[in-house]
C-alpha positions, 0 to 999 in steps of 0.5 A: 918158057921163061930165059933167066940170066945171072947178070951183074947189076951193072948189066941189070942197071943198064937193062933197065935203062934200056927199057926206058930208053930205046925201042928195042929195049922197050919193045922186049918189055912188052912182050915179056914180063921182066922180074930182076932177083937180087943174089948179092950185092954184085949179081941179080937174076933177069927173068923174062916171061912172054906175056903170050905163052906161044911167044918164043925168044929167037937168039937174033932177037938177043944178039941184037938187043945184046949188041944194042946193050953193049953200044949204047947202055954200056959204059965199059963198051963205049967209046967216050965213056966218061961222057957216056957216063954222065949220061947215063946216069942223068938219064937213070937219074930222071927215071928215078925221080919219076918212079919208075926206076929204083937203083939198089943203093951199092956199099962196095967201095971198088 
C-alpha cells in the first residue's frame, strides 16, 4: 500500500532532514521507500512505499513522526525560530555537500 501526501517543500525540506537527523525519521526511511514528486514551485508529493509488502503504517506511527517533525524540524513551530533556523539550514547545508540531500533552487521572492 503506498501513503502519498501534497506537502509544501518547506515540509518536504524538513522530512528530508528528518531522515538524516533523527531515529525516528530514519527508521521510516528503512522501512519504506521515500519518492518526492515536485508539483510546483510551492508543493511536492511524499510518497511512501513499504519495502515489505504486508507492512502497514499505523496513524500512531504518523501522529508521532508528525509531532516529532513540528518540534524539531519545523521552524514556524519552534519556539527560537531564528536559532533553530541557522540550524537547520547548517545541518541541510552539510547533507548537501555530502550528496546526499539536493535542495530545489526557490525563485519566489515571499
Amino acid at each position: 500500500m503506498e501513503y502519498k501526501a501534497l506537502l509544501g517543500n518547506d515540509i518536504i525540506d524538513a522530512i528530508r532532514l528528518s531522515f538524516k537527523e533523527s531515529t525516528l525519521g530514519a527508521g521510516i526511511s528503512i522501512i519504506y521507500d521515500v519518492k518526492i514528486e515536485p508539483k510546483n514551485e510551492y508543493n511536492s508529493t511524499l510518497i511512501l512505499t513499504p519495502k515489505d509488502g504486508s507492512k502497514e503504517l499505523k496513524f500512531s506511527e504518523i501522529l508521532e513522526f508528525g509531532i516529532m517533525l513540528g518540534t524539531d524540524f519545523m521552524e514556524s513551530r519552534h519556539p527560537d525560530f531564528l536559532e533553530f533556523s541557522k540550524k537547520r539550514n547548517a545541518a541541510i547545508e552539510k547533507l548537501e555537500t555530502q550528496g546526499l540531500v539536493q535542495r530545489e533552487k526557490r525563485t519566489d521572492k515571499r
